[in-house]
Predicted model as a PDB file, atoms N, CA, C, CB and O in Angstrom, pLDDT in the B-factor column:
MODEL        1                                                                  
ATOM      1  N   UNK A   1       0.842  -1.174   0.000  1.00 82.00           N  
ATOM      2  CA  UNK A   1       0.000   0.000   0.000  1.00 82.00           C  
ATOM      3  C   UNK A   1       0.888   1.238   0.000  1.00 82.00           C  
ATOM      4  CB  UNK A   1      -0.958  -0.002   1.215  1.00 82.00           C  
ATOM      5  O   UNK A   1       1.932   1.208   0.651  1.00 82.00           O  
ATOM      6  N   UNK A   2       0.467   2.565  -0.838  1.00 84.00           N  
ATOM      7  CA  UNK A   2       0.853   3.270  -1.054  1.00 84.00           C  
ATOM      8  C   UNK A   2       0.649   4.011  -0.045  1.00 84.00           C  
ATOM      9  CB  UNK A   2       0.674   3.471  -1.973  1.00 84.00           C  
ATOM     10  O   UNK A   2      -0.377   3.378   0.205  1.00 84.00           O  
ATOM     11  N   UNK A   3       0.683   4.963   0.976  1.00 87.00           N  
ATOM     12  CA  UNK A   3       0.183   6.095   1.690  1.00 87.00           C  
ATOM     13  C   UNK A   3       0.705   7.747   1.719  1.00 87.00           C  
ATOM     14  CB  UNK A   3       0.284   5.620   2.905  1.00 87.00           C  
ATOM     15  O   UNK A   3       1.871   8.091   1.909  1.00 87.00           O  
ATOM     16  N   UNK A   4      -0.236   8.497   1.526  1.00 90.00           N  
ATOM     17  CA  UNK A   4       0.183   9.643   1.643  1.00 90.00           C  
ATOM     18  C   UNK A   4      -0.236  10.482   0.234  1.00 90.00           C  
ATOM     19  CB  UNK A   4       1.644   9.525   1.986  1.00 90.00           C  
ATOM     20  O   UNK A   4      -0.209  11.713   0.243  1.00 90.00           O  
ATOM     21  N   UNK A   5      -0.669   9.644  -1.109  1.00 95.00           N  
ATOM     22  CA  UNK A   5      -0.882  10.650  -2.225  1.00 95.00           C  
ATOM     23  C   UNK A   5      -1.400  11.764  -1.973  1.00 95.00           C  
ATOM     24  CB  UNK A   5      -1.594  10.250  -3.160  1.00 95.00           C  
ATOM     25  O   UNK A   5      -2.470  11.723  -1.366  1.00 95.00           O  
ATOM     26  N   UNK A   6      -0.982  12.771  -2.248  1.00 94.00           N  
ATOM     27  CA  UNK A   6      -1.992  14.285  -2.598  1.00 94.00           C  
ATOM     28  C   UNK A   6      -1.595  14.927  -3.650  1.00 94.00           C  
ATOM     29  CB  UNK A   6      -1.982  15.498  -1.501  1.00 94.00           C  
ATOM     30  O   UNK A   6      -1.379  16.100  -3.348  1.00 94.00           O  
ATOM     31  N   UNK A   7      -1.365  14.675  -4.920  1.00 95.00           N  
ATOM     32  CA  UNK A   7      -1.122  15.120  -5.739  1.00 95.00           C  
ATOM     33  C   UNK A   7      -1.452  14.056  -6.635  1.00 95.00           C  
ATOM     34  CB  UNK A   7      -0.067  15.663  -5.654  1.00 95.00           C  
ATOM     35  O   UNK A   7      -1.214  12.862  -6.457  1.00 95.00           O  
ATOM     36  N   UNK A   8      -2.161  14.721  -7.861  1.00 94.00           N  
ATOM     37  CA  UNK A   8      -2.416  13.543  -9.274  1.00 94.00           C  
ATOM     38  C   UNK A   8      -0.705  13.089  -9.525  1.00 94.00           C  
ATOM     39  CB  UNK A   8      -3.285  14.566 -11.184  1.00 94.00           C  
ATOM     40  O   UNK A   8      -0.241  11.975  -9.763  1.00 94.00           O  
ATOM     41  N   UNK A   9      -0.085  14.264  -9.386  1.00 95.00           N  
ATOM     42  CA  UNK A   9       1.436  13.748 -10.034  1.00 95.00           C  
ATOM     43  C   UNK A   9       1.611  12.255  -9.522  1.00 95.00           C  
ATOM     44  CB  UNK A   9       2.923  14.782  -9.409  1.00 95.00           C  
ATOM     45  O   UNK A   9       1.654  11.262 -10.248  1.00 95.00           O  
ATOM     46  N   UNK A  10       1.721  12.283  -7.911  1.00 95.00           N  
ATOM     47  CA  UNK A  10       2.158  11.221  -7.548  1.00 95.00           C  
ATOM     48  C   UNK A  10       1.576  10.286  -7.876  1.00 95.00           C  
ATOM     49  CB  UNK A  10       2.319  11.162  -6.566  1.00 95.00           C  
ATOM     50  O   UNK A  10       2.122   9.267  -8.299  1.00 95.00           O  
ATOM     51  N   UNK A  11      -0.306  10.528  -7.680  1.00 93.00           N  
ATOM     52  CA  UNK A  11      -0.700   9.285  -8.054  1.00 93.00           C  
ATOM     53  C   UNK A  11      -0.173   8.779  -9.855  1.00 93.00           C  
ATOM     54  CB  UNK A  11      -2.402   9.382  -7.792  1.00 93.00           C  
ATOM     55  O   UNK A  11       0.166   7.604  -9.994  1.00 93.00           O  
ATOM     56  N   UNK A  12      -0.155   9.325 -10.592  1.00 93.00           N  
ATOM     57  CA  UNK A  12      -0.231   9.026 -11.887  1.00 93.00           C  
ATOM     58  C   UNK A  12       1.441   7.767 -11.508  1.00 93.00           C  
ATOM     59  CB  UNK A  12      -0.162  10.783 -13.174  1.00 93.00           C  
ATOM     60  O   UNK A  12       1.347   6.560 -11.731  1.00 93.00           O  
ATOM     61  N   UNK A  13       2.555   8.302 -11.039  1.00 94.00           N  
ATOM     62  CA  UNK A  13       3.936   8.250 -10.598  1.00 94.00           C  
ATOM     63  C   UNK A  13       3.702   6.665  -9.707  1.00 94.00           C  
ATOM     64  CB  UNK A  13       4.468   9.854  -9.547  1.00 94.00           C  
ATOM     65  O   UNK A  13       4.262   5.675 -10.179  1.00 94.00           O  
ATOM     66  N   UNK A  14       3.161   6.573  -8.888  1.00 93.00           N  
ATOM     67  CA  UNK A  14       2.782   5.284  -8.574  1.00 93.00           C  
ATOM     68  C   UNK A  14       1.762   4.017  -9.414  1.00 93.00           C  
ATOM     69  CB  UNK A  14       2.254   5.610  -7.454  1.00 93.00           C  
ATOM     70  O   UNK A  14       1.807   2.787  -9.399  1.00 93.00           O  
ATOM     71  N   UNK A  15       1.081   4.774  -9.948  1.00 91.00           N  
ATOM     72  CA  UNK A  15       0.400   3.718 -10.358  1.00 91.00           C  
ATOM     73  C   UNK A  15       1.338   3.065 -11.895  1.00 91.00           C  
ATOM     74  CB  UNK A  15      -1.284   4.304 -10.596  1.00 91.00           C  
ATOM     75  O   UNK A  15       1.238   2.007 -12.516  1.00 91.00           O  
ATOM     76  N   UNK A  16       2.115   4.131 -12.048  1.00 94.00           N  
ATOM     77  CA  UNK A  16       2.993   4.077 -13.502  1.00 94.00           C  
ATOM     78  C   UNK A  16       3.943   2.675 -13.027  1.00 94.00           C  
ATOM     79  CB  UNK A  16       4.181   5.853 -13.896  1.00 94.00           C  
ATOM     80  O   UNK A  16       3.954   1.592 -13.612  1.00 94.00           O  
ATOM     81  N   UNK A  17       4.648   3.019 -11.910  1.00 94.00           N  
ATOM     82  CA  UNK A  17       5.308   2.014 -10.700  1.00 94.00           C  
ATOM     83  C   UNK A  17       4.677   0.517 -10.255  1.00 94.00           C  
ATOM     84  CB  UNK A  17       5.229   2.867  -9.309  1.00 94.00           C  
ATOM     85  O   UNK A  17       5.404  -0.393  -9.856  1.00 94.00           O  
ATOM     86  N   UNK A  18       3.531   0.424 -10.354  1.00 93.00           N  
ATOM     87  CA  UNK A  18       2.789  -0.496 -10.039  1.00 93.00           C  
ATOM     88  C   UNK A  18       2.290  -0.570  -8.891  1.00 93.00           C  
ATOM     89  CB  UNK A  18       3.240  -1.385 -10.245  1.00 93.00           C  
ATOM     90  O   UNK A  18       1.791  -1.638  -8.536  1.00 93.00           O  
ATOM     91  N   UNK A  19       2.301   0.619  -7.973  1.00 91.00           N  
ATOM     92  CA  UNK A  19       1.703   0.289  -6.903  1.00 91.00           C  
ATOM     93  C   UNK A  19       0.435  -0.070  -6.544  1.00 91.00           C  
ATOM     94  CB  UNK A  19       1.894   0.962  -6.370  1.00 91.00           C  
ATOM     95  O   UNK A  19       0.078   0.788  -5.736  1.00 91.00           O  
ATOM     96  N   UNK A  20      -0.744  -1.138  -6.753  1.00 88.00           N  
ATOM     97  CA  UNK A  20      -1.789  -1.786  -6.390  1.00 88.00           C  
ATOM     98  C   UNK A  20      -2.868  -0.683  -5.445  1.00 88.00           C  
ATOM     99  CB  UNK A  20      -1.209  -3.099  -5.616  1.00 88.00           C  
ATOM    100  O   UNK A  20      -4.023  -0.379  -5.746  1.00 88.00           O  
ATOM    101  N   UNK A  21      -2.296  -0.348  -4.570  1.00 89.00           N  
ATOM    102  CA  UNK A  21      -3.324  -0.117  -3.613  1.00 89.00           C  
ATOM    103  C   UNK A  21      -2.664   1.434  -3.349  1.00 89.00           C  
ATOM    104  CB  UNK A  21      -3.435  -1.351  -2.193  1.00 89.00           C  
ATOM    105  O   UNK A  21      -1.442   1.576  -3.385  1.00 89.00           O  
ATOM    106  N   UNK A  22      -3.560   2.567  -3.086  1.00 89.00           N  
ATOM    107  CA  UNK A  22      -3.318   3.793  -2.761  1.00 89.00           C  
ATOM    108  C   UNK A  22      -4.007   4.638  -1.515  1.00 89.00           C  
ATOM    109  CB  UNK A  22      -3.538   4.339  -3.861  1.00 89.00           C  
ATOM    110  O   UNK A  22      -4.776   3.815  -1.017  1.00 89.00           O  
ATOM    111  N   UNK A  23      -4.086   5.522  -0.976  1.00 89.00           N  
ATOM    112  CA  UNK A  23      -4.630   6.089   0.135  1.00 89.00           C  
ATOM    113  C   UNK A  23      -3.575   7.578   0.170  1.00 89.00           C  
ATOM    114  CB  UNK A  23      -4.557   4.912   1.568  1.00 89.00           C  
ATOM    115  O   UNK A  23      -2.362   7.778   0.095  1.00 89.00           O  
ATOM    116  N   UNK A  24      -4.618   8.305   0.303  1.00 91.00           N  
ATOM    117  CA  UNK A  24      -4.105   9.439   0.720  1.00 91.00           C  
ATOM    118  C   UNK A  24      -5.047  10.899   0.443  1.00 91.00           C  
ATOM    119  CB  UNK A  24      -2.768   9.440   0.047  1.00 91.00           C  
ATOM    120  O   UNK A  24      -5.680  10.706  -0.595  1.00 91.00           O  
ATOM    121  N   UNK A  25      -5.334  12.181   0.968  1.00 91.00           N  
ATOM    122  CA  UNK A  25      -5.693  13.072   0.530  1.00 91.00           C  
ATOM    123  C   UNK A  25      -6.236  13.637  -0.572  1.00 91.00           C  
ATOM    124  CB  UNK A  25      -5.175  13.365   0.712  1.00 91.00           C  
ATOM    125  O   UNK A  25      -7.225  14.358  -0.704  1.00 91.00           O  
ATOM    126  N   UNK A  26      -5.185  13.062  -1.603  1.00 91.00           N  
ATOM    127  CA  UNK A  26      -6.019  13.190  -3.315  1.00 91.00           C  
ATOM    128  C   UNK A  26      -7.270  12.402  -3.476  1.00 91.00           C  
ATOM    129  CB  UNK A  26      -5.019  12.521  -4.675  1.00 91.00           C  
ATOM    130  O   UNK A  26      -8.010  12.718  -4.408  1.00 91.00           O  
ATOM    131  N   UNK A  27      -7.558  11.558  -2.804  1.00 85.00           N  
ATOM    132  CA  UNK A  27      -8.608  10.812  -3.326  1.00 85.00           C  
ATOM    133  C   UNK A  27      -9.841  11.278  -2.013  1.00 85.00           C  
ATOM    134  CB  UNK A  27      -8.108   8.956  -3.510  1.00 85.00           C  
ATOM    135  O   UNK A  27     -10.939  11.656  -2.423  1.00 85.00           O  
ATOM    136  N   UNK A  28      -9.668  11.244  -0.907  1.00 84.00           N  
ATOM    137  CA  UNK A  28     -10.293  11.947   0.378  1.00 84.00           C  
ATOM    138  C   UNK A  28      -9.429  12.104   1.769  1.00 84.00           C  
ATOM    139  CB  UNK A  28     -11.566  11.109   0.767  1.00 84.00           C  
ATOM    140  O   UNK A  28      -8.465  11.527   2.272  1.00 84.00           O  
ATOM    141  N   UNK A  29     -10.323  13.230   2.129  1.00 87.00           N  
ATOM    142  CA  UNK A  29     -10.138  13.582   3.540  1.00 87.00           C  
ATOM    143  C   UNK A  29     -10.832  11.987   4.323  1.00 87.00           C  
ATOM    144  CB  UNK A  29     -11.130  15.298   3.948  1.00 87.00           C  
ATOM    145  O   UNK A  29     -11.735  11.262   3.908  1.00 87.00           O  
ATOM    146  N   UNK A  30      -9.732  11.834   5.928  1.00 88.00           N  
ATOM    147  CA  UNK A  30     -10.068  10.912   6.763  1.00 88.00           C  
ATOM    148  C   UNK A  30     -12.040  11.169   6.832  1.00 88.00           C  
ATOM    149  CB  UNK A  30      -9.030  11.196   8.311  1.00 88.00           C  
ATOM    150  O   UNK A  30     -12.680  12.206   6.657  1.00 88.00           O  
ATOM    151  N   UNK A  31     -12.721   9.193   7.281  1.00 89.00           N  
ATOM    152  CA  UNK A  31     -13.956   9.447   7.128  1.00 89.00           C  
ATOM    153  C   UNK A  31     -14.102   8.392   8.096  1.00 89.00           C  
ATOM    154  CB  UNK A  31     -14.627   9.452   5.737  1.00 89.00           C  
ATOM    155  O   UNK A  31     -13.227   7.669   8.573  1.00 89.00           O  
ATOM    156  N   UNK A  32     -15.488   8.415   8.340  1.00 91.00           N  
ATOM    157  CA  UNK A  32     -16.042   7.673   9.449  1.00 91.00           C  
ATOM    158  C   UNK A  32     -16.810   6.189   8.684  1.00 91.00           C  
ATOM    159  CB  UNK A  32     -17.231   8.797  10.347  1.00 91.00           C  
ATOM    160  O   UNK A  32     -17.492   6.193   7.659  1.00 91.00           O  
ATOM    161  N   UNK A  33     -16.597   5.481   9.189  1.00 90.00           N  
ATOM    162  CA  UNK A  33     -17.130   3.790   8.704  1.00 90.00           C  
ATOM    163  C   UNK A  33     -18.360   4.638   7.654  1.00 90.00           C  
ATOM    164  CB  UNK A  33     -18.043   2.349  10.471  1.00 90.00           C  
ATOM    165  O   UNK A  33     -17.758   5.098   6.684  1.00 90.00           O  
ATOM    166  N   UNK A  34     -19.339   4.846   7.609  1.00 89.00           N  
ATOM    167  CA  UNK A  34     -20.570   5.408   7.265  1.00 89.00           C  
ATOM    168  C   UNK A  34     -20.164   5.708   6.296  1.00 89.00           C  
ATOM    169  CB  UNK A  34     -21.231   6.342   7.940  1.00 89.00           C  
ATOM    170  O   UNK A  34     -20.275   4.928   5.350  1.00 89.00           O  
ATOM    171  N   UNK A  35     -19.557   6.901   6.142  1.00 90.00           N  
ATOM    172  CA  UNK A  35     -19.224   8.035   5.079  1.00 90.00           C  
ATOM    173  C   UNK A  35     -17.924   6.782   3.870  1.00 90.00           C  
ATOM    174  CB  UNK A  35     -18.163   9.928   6.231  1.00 90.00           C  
ATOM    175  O   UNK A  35     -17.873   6.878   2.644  1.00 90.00           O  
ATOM    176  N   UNK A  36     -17.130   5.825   4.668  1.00 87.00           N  
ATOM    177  CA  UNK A  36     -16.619   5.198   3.707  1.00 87.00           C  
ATOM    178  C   UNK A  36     -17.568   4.533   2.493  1.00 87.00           C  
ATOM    179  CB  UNK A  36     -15.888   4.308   4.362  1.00 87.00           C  
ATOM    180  O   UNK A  36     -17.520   4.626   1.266  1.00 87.00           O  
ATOM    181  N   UNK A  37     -18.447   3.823   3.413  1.00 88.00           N  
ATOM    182  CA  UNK A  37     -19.513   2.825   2.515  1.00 88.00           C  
ATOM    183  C   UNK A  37     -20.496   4.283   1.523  1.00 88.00           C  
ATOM    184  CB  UNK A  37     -20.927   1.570   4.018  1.00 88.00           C  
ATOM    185  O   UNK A  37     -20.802   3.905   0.393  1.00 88.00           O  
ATOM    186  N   UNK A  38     -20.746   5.094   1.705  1.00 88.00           N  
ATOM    187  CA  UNK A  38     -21.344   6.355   0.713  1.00 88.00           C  
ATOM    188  C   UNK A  38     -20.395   6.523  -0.289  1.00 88.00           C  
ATOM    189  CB  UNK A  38     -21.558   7.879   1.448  1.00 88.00           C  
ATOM    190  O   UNK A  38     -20.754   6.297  -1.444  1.00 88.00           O  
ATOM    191  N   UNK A  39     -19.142   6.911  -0.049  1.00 82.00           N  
ATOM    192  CA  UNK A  39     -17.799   7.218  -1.010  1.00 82.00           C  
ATOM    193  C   UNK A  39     -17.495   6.436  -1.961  1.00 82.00           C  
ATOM    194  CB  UNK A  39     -16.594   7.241  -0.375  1.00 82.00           C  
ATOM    195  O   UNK A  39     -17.170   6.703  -3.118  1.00 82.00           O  
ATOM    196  N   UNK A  40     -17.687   4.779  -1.080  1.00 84.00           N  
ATOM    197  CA  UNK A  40     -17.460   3.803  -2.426  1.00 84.00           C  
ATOM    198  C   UNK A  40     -18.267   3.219  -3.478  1.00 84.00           C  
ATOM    199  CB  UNK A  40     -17.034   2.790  -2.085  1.00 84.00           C  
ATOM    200  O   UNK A  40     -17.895   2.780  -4.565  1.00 84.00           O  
ATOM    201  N   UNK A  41     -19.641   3.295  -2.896  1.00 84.00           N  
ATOM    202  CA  UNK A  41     -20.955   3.412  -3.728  1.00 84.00           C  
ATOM    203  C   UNK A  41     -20.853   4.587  -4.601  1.00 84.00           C  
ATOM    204  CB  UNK A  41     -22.267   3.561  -2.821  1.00 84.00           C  
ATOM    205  O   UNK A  41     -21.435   4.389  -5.667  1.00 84.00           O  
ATOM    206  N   UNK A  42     -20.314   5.729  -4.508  1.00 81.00           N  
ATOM    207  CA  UNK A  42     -20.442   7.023  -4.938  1.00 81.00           C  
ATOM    208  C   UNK A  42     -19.397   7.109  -6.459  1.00 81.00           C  
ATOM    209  CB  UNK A  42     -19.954   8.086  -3.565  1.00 81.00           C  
ATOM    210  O   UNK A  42     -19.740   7.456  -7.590  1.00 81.00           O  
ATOM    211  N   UNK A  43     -17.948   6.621  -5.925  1.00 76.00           N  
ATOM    212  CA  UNK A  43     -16.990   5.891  -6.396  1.00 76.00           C  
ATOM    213  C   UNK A  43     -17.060   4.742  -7.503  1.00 76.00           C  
ATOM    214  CB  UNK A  43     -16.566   5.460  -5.394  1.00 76.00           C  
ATOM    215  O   UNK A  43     -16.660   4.928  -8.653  1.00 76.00           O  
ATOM    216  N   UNK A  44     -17.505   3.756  -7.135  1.00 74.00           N  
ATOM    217  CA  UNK A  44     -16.998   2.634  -7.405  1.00 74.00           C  
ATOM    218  C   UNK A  44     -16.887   2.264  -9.510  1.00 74.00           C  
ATOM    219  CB  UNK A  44     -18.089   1.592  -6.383  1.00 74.00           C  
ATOM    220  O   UNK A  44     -16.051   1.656 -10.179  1.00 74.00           O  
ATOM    221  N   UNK A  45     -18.061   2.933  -9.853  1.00 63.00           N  
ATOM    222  CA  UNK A  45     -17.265   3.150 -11.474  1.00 63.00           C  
ATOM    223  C   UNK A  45     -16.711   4.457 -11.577  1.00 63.00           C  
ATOM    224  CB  UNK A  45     -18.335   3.042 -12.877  1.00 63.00           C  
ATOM    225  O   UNK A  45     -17.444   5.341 -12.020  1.00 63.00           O  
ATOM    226  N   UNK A  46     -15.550   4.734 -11.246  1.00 62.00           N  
ATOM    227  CA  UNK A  46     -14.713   5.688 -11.357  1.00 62.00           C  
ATOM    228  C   UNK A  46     -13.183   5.043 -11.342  1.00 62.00           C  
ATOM    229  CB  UNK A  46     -15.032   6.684 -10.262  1.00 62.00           C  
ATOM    230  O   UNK A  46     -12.799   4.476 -10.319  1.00 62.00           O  
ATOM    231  N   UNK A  47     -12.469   5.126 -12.303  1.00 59.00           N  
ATOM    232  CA  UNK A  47     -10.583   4.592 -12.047  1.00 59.00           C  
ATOM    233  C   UNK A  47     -10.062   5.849 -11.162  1.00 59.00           C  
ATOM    234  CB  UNK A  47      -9.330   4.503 -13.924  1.00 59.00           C  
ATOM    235  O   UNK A  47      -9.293   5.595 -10.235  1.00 59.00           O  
ATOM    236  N   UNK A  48     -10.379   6.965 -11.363  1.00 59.00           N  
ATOM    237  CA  UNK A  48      -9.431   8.499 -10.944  1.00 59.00           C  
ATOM    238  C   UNK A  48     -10.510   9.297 -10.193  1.00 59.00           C  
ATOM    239  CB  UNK A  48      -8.785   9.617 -12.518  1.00 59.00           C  
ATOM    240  O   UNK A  48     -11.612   9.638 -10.623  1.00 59.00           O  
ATOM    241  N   UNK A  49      -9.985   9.520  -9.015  1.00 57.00           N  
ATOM    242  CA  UNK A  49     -10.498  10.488  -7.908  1.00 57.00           C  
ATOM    243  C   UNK A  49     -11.678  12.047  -8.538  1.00 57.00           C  
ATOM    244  CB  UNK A  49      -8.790  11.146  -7.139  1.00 57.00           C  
ATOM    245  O   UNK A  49     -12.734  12.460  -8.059  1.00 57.00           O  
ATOM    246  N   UNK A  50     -10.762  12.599  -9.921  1.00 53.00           N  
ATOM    247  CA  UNK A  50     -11.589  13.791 -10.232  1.00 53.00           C  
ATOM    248  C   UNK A  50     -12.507  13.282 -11.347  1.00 53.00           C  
ATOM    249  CB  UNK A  50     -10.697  15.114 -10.689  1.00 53.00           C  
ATOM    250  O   UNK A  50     -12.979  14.021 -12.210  1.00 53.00           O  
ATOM    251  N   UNK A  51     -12.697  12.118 -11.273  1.00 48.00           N  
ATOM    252  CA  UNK A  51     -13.519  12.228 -12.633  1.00 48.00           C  
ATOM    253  C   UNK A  51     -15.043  11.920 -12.469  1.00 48.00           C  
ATOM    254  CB  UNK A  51     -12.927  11.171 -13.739  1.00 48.00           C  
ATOM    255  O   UNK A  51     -15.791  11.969 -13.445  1.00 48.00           O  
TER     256      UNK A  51                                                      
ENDMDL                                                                          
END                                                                             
């Protein structure tokens, strides 16, 4: 696992790398059990955080 992205750069920079799994700021602010399960329903056909 990756930790810490906040920048597309990096993410683009890791995933180029192969890193599998990511977490960090670019994609969200810390969330509560609740608000995860909304995000990933909200999420889940999406590859990239802004789209």
């Amino acid at each position: 696992m990756c930790k810490g992205v906040e920048t597309k750069e990096q993410w683009i920079i890791l995933q180029q790398i192969g890193c599998p799994v990511l977490q960090g700021y670019y994609f969200s602010k810390p969330m509560r059990y609740q608000e995860v399960q909304h995000w990933c329903k909200k999420t889940e056909s999406t590859s990239h955080p802004s789209e």
